[in-house]
PLY file of the C-alpha trace (Angstrom):
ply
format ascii 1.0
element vertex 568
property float x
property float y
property float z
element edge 567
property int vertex1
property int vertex2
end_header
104.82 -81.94 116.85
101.31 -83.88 117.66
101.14 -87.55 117.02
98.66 -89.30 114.78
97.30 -90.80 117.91
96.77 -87.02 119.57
95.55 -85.48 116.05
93.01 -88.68 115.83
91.95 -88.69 119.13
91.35 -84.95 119.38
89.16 -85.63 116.30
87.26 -88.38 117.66
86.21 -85.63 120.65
85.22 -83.01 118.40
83.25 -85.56 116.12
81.87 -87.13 119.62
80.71 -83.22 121.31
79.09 -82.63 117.13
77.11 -85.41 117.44
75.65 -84.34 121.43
77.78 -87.97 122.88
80.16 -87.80 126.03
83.93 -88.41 125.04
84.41 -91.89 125.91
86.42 -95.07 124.90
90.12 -94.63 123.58
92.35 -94.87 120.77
94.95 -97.06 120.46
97.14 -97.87 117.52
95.29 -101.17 116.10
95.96 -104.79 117.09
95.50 -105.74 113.55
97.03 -103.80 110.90
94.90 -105.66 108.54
92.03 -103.73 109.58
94.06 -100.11 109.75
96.25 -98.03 111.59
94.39 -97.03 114.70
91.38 -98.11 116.21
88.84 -96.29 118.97
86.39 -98.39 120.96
84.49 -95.39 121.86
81.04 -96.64 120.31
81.58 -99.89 122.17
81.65 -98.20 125.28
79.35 -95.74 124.80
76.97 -98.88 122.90
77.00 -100.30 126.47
76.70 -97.10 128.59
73.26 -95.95 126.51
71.88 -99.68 125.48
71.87 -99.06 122.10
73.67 -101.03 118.80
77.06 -100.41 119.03
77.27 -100.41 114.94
74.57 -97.66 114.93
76.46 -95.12 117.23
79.43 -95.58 115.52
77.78 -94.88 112.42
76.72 -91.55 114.32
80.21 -90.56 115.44
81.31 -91.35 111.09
78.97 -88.28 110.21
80.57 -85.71 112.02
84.17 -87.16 112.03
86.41 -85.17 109.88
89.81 -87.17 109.22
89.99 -87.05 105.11
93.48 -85.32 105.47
94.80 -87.89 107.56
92.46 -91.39 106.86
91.73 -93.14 103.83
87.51 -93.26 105.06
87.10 -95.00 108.44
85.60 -98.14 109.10
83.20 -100.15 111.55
84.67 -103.33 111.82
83.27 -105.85 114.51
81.39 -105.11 117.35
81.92 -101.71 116.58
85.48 -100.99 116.47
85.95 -97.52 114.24
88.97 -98.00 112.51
92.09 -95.86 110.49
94.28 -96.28 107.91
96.81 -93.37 107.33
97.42 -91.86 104.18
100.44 -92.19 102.55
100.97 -88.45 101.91
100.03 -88.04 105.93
102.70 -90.27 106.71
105.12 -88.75 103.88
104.13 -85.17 105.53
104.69 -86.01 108.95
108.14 -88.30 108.70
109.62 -84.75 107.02
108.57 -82.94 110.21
110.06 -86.21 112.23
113.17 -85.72 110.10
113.90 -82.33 111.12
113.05 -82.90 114.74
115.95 -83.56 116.90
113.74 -85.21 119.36
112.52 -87.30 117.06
108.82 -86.37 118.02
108.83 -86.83 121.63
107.38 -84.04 123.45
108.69 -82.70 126.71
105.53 -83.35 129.71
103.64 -80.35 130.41
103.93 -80.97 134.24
107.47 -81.80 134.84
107.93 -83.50 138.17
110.76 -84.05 140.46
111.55 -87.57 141.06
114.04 -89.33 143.12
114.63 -93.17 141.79
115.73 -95.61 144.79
117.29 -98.75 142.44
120.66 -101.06 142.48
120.96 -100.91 146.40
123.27 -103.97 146.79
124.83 -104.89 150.46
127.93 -103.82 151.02
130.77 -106.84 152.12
128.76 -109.13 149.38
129.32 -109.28 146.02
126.76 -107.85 143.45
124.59 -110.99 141.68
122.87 -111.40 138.65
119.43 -111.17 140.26
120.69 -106.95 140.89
120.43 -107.13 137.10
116.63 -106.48 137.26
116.65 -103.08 139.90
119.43 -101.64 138.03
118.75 -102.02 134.47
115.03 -101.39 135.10
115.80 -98.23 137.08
118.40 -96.64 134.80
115.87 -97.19 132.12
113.36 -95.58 133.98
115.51 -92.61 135.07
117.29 -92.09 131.20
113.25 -92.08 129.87
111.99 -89.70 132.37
114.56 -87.72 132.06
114.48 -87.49 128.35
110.31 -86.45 128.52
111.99 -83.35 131.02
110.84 -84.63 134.50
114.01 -83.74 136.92
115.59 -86.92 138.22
117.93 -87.81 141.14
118.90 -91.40 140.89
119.67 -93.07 144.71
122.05 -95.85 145.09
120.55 -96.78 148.83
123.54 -99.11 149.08
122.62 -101.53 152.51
125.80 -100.41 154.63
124.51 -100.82 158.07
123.06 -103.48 160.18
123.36 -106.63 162.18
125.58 -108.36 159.62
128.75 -106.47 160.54
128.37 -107.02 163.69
129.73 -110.86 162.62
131.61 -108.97 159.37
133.65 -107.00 162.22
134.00 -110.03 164.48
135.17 -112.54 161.25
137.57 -109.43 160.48
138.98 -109.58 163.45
139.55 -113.23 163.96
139.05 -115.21 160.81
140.60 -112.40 158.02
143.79 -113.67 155.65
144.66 -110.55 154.56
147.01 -112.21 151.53
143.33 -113.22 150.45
141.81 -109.63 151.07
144.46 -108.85 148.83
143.33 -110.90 145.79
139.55 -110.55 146.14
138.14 -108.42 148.78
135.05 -109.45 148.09
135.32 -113.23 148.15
136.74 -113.20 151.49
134.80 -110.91 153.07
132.13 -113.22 152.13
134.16 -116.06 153.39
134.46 -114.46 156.70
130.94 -113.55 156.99
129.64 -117.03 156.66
132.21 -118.55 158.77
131.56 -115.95 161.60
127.74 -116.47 161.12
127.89 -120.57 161.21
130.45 -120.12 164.36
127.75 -117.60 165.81
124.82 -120.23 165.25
126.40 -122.53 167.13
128.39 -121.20 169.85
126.76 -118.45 172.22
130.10 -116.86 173.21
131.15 -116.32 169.28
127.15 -114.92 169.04
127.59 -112.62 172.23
130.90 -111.65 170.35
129.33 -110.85 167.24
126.56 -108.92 169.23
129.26 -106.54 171.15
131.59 -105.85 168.06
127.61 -104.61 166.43
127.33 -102.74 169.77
130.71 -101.06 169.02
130.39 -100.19 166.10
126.66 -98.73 166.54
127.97 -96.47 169.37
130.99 -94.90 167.19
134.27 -97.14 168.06
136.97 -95.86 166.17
138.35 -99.54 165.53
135.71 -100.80 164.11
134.55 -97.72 162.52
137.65 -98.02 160.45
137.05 -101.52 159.39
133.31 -100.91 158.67
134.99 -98.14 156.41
137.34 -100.55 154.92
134.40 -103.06 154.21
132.50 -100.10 152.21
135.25 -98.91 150.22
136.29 -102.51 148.95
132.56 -102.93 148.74
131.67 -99.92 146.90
135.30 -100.11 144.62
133.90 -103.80 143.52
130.35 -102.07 142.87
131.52 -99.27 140.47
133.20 -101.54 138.52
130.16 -103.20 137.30
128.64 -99.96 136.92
131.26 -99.06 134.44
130.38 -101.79 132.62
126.49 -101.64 132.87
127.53 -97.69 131.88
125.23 -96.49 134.79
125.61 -93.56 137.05
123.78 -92.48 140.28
123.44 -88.73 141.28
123.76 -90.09 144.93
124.83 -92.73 147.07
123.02 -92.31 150.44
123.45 -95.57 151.94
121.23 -97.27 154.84
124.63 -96.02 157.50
123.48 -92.08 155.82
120.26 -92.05 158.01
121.50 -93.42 161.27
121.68 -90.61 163.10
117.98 -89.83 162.07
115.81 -92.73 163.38
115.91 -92.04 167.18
114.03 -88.60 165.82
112.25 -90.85 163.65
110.63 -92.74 166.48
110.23 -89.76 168.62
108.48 -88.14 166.11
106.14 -90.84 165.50
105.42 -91.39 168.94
104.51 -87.69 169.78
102.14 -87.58 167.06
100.25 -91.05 168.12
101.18 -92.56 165.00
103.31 -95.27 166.95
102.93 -96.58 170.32
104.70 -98.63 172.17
103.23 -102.43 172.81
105.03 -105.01 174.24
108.41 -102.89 174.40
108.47 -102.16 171.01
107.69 -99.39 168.89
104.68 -100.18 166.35
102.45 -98.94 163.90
99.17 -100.55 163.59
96.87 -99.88 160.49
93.26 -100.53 161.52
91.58 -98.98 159.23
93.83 -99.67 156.26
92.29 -103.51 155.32
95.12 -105.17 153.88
97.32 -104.02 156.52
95.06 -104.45 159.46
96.68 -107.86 160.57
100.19 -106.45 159.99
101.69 -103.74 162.50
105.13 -102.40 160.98
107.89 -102.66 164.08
109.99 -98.89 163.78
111.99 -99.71 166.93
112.76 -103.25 168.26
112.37 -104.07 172.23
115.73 -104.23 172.37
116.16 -100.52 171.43
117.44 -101.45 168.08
116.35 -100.40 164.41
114.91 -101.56 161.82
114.91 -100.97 157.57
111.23 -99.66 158.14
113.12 -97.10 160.84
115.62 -95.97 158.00
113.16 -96.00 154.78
110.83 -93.60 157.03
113.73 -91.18 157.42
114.61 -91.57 153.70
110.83 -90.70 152.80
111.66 -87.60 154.43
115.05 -86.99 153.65
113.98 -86.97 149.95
110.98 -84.44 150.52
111.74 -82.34 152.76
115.21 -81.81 152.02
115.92 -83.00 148.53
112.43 -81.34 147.97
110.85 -84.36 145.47
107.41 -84.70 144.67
107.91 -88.34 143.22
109.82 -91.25 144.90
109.96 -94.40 142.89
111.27 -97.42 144.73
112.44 -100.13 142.04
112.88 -103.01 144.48
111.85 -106.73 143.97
108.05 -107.93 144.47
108.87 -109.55 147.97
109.29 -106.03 149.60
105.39 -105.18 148.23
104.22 -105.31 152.29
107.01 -103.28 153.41
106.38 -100.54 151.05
102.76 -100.33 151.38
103.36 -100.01 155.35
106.16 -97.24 154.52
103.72 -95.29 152.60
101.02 -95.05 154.42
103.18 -93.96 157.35
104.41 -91.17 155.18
100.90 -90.27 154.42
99.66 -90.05 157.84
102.84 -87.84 158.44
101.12 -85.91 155.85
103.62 -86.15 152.76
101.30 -85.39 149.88
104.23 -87.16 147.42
103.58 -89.22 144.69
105.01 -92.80 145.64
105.44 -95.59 144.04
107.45 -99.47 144.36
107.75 -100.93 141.06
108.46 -104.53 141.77
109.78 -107.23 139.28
110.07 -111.04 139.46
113.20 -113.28 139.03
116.32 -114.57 137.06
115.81 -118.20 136.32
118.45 -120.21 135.51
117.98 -123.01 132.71
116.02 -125.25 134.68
113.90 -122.76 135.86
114.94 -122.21 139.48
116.36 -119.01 140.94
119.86 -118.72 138.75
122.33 -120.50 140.91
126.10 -121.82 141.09
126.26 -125.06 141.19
127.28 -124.73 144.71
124.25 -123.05 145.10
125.79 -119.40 145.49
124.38 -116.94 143.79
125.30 -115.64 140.25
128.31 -112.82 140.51
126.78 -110.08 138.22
130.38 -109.08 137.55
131.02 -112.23 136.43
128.12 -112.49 133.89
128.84 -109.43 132.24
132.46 -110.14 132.06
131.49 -113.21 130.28
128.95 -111.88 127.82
131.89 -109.88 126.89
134.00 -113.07 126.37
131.40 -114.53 124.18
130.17 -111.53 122.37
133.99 -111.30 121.52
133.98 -114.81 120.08
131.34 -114.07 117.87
133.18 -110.88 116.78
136.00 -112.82 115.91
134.18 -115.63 113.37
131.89 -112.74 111.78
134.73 -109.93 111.46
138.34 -110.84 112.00
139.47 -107.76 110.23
138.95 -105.27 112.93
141.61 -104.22 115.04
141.97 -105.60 118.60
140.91 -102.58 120.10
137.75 -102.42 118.06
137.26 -105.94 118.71
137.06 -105.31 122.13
135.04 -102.13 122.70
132.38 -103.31 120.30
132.35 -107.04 122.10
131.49 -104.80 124.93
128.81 -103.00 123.67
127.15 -106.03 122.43
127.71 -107.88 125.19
126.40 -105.65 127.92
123.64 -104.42 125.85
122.45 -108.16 125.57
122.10 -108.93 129.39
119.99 -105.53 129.56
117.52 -106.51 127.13
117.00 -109.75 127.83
116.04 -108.32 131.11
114.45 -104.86 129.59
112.77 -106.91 126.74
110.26 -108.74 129.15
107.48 -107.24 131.03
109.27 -106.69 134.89
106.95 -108.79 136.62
107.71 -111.56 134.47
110.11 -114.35 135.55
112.70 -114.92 132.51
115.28 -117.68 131.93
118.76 -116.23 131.59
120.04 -118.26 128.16
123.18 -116.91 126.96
122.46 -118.30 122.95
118.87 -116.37 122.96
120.83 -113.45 124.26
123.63 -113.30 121.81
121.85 -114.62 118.92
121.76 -112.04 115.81
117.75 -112.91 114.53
114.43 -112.80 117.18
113.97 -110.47 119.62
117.62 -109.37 120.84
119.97 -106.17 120.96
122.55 -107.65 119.19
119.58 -107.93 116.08
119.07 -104.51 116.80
122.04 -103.13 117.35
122.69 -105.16 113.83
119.91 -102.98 112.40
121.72 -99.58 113.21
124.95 -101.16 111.99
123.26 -101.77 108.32
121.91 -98.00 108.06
125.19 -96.70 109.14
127.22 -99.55 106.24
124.40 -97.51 103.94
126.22 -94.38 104.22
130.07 -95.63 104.76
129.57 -97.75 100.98
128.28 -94.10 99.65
130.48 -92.20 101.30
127.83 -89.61 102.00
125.57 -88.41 104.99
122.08 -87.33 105.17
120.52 -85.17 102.83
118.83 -82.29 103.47
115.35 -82.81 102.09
111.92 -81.36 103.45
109.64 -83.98 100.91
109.76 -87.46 101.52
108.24 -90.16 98.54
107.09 -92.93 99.59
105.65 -95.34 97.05
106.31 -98.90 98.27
104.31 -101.05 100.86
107.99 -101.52 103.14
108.80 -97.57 102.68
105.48 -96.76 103.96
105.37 -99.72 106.45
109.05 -98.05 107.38
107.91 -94.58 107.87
104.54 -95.29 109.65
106.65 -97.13 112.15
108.91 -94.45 112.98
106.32 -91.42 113.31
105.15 -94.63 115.96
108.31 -93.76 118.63
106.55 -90.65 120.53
103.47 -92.25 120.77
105.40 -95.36 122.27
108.36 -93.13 124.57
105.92 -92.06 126.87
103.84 -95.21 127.47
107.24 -96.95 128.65
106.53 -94.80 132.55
102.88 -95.65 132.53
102.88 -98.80 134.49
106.35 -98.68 134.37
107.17 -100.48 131.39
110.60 -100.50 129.22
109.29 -103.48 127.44
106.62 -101.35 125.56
109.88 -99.61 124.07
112.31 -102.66 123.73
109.61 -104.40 121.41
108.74 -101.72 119.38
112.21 -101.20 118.66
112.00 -105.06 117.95
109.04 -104.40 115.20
111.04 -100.94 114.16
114.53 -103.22 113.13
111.95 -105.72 111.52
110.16 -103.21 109.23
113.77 -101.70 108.16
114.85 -105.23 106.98
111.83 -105.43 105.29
112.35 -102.01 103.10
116.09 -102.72 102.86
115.21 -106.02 101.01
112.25 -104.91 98.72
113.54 -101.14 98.72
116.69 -100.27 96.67
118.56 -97.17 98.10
121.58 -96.25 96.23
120.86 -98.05 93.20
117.39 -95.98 93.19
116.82 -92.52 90.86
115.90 -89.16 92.35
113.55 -88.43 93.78
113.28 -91.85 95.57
117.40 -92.55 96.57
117.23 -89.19 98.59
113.96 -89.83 100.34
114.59 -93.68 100.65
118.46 -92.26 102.20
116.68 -90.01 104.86
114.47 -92.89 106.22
117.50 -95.25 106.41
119.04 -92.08 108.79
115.94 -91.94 110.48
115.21 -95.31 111.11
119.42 -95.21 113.11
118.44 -92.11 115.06
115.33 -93.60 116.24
117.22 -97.14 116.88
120.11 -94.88 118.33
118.08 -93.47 120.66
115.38 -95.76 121.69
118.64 -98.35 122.47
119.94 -95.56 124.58
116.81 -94.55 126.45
117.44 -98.68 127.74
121.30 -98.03 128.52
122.29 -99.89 125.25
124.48 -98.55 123.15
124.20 -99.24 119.32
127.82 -99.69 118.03
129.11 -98.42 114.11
130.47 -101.54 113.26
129.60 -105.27 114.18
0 1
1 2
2 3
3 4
4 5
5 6
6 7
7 8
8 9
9 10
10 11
11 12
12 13
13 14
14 15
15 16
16 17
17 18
18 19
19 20
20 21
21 22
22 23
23 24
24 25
25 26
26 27
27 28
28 29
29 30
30 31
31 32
32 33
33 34
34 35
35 36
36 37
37 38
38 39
39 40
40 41
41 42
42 43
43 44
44 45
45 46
46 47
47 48
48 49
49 50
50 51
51 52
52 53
53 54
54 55
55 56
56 57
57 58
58 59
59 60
60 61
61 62
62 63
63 64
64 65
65 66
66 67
67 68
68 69
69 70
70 71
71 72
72 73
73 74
74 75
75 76
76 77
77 78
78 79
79 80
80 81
81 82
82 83
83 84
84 85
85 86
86 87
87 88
88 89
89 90
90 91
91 92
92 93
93 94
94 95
95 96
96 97
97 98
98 99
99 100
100 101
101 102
102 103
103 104
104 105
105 106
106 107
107 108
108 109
109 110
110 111
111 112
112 113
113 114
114 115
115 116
116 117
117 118
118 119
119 120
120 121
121 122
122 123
123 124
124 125
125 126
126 127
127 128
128 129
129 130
130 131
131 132
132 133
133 134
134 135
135 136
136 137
137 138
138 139
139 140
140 141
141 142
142 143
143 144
144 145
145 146
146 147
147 148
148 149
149 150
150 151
151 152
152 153
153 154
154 155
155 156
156 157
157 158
158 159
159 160
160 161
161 162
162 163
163 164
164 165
165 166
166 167
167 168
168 169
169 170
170 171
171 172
172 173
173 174
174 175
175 176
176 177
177 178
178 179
179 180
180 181
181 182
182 183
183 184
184 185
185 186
186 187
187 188
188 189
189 190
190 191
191 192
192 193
193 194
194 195
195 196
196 197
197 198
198 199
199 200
200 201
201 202
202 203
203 204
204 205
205 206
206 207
207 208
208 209
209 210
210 211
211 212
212 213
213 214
214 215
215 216
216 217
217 218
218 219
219 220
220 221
221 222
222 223
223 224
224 225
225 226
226 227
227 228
228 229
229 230
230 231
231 232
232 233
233 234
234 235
235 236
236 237
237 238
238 239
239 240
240 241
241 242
242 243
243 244
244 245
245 246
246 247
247 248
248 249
249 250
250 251
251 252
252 253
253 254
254 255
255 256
256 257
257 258
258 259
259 260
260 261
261 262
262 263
263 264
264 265
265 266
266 267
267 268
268 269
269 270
270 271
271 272
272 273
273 274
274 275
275 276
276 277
277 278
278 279
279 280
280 281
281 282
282 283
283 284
284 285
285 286
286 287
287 288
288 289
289 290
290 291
291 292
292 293
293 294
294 295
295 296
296 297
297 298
298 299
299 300
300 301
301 302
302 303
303 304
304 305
305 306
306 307
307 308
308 309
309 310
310 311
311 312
312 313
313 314
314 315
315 316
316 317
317 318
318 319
319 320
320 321
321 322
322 323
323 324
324 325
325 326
326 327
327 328
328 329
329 330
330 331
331 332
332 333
333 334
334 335
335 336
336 337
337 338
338 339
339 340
340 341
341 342
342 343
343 344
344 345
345 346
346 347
347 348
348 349
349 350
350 351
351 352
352 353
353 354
354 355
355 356
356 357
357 358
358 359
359 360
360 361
361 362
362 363
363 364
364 365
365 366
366 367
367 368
368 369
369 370
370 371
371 372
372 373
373 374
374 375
375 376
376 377
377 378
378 379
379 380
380 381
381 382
382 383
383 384
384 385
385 386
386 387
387 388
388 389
389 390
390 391
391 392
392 393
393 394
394 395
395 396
396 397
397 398
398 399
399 400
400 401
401 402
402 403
403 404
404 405
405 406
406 407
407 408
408 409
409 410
410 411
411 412
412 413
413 414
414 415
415 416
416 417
417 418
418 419
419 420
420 421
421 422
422 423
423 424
424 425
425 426
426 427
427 428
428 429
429 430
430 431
431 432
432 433
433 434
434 435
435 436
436 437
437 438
438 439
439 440
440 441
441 442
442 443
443 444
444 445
445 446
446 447
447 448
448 449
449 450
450 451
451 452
452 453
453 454
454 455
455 456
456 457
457 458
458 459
459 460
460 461
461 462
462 463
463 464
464 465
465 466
466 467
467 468
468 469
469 470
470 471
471 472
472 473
473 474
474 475
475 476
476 477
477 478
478 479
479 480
480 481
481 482
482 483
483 484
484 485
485 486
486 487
487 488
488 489
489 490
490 491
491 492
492 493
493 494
494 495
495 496
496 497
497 498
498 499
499 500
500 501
501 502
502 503
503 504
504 505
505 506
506 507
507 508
508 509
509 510
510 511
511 512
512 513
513 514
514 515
515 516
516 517
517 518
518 519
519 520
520 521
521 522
522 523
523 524
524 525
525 526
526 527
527 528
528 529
529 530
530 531
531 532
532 533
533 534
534 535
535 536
536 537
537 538
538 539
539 540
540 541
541 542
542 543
543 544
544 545
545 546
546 547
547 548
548 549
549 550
550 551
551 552
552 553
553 554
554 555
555 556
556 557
557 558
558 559
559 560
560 561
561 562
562 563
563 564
564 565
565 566
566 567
């Protein structure tokens, strides 16, 4: 089914070709719903473009605009602004269709693509930390939303399992490990022996030269430290899913950094033989002169030491995923202070002649409450594992006060799903470039902008239907008479306009506040708009838009990983 915003628009062009003007401006819903639904600029633009009154070619585009079905009689408001107001038998009309729509409106693209999305990609022998909150619930986002409009989606865990570090990992393992520790938390100590190795390294040169030789080993295929570096990943990567579990995220694939190894000597080969590298100063470069912002900043592929770099291994994963995994689309969800790197990785692919679409989607920080990078106070970062573990914890302390008569076990799963699903919108709620400050009462808190306020939406329309002991009916006519009904209803036909904005600019926000405005114009209708107490014809219409309104929470919560639970 077609949107107001497609019927309108496709309206405006007609009206525009009638009255011998170029299509031009856009329309948007309004900014203002004083002033109407939706609002087009186009005589603005096209005011400016000819030098004439903007007023008087809007008036021009009015005579030949035919939207009586639809629009109470548009208006010039402003500079020129041509604005909308829906009629309530439009919106009546088209919330039926909505209602009988199992996707809710959202059409499936036209030009499906296939896209791989790189996000999560913690280090193996470190703990995950709240600052991997961003890439992962950003990218699942991403991937659930695409998928949903019908693109074809591979999501890549490119976990960083190779490099210098275990070179001193292997070395600590070796010399420093308590294995009664290793026992308790892996993760902890492998940490602890990392940083012990690397401060011993820093200071002694033997322990360094050490460190260097164990790398060495490992690089050319020892079996002893093969099997520790194996060891490392597994209690890495057993540590990893268990936060996944709990974030309720899954990746297609896991092709870690150690996946391409065997690829970059061809890598560099390649590159060389087709003058796209060269080799200054013993090391293997590309230089960009004729690319501006990169012309002061060669990208290294092969240090003069012989050794690798990530550059070296994100080149062979460019064409690992299209060649091989044949994608169109790579989208790299990886904080802002890799922008360089990417740009440099992309233009290499380019010149290699990948015609791909590809994109890094960068995203700023997780402050803590005094508005530095969110810290222990030993100055260790966050473990993400335990911040989700304690959203749980205090998500289940809430449960207790508000609902002591649910059963442990409901209790606990629903503490779960409130918990997680705050952490991701606080993240998922702010525009990604945006730094936010992680505040576990904003989070948690049942009014403002939250998922718990949402999620406590859904739970009200689904207490609707438990108190009358009934589900949906089956109607094809919906009445709407009040201001909050038809407030209500506008706002839903509103979701597959707003679905497919969310991967333009890369954007879950778009979705997580109107989902915000959605649960705000339910509690509206639910207090001026009596449902079961109402007479027919009003209690079965005014009963389908409470349903409506939860499948549309339902799933716009889900399209962000949040689930919306039955009970709170």
């Amino acid at each position: 089914m077609q949107t107001f915003q497609e019927i309108l628009a496709k309206r405006l062009a007609d009206a525009l070709a009638k009255a011998g003007l170029p299509n031009a401006g856009e329309l948007t819903q309004a900014t203002d719903s004083r002033f109407g639904d939706y609002q087009t600029n186009a005589a603005l633009v096209l005011g400016k473009q000819r030098g004439e009154n903007p007023r008087a070619v809007a008036s021009k585009i009015l005579e030949h605009l035919e939207v009586s079905d639809l629009s109470e009689p548009p208006s010039v408001a402003g500079a020129g602004f041509v604005n909308f107001k829906l009629r309530a038998e439009a919106i009546a009309k088209a919330t039926a269709q909505l209602f009988g729509d199992d996707r809710l409106g959202v059409a499936k693209s036209a030009s499906p693509k296939k896209i791989v999305i790189d996000f999560g990609s913690p280090n193996v022998a470190k703990p995950m930390h709240v600052g991997h909150i961003r890439s992962t619930a950003l990218g699942d986002a991403l991937a659930r939303t695409a998928a949903f409009i019908g693109h074809d989606v591979i999501r890549d865990n490119h976990i960083g399992d190779w490099g210098t570090q275990f070179g001193m990992v292997i070395w600590g393992w070796k010399n420093l490990l308590d294995r009664d520790a290793l026992e308790r938390d892996p993760l902890a100590e492998l940490v602890r022996v990392y940083k012990e190795a690397n401060a011993r390294s820093t200071s002694d040169p033997v322990v360094r030269e050490a460190c260097r030789q164990e790398l060495v080993k490992l690089q050319s295929g020892d079996k002893e430290n093969l099997d520790i570096w194996n060891e490392c990943v597994a209690l890495s990567m057993q540590d990893f899913e268990h936060v996944y579990d709990l974030l309720d995220i899954h990746y297609d694939i896991q092709c870690g950094e150690s996946f391409y190894n065997d690829r970059l000597p061809e890598v560099v080969d390649r590159l060389l033989k087709s003058k796209i590298a060269e080799i200054s100063e013993g090391a293997v470069v590309v230089f960009f002169p004729d690319v501006p912002e990169l012309a002061d900043k060669p990208c290294i592929i092969r240090k003069s030491d012989g050794g690798f770099n990530y550059a070296t291994s994100d080149i062979a994963t460019v064409e690992y995923r299209t060649s091989e995994l044949k994608r169109d689309t790579l989208w790299y969800v990886v904080g802002a202070p890799q922008t360089l790197h990417f740009k440099q990785i992309f233009e290499i692919a380019r010149r290699e002649g990948h015609e791909g679409d590809f994109r890094h989607i960068p995203f700023g920080n997780v402050l803590g409450e005094d508005r530095k990078l969110m810290k222990t106070r030993s100055g260790e970062n966050v473990p993400l594992r335990q911040v989700l573990e304690e959203a749980c914890n205090r998500a289940r302390k809430i449960i207790d006060e508000k609902n002591p008569d649910l059963s442990d076990q409901e209790k606990t799963e629903i503490a779960q799903i409130i918990g997680i699903g705050a952490v991701k919108y606080a993240d998922l709620s702010q525009y990604r470039m945006t730094d936010y400050v992680f505040s576990w009462d904003k989070m948690l808190a049942l009014q403002g902008n939250t998922a718990p306020y949402l999620q406590n939406a859904y739970v009200r329309v689904r207490s609707i239907f438990r108190k009358a002991n009934e589900s949906a009916p089956k109607i094809d006519k919906f009445v709407l008479t009040d201001a909050a009904e038809i407030g209500l209803a506008k706002k839903l036909c509103q979701f597959a306009e707003i679905v497919p904005q969310v991967l333009n600019d890369f954007r879950p926000n778009i979705l997580a506040n109107y989902l915000f405005e959605l649960a705000n114009s339910f509690h509206s209708f639910y207090e001026a708009c009596p449902v079961l107490k109402s007479g027919e014809p009003s209690r079965s219409s005014r009963l389908a838009l409470c349903d409506l309104t939860g499948r549309v929470l339902e799933r716009g919560l889900d399209l962000l990983g949040i689930k919306a639970p039955e009970k709170m």
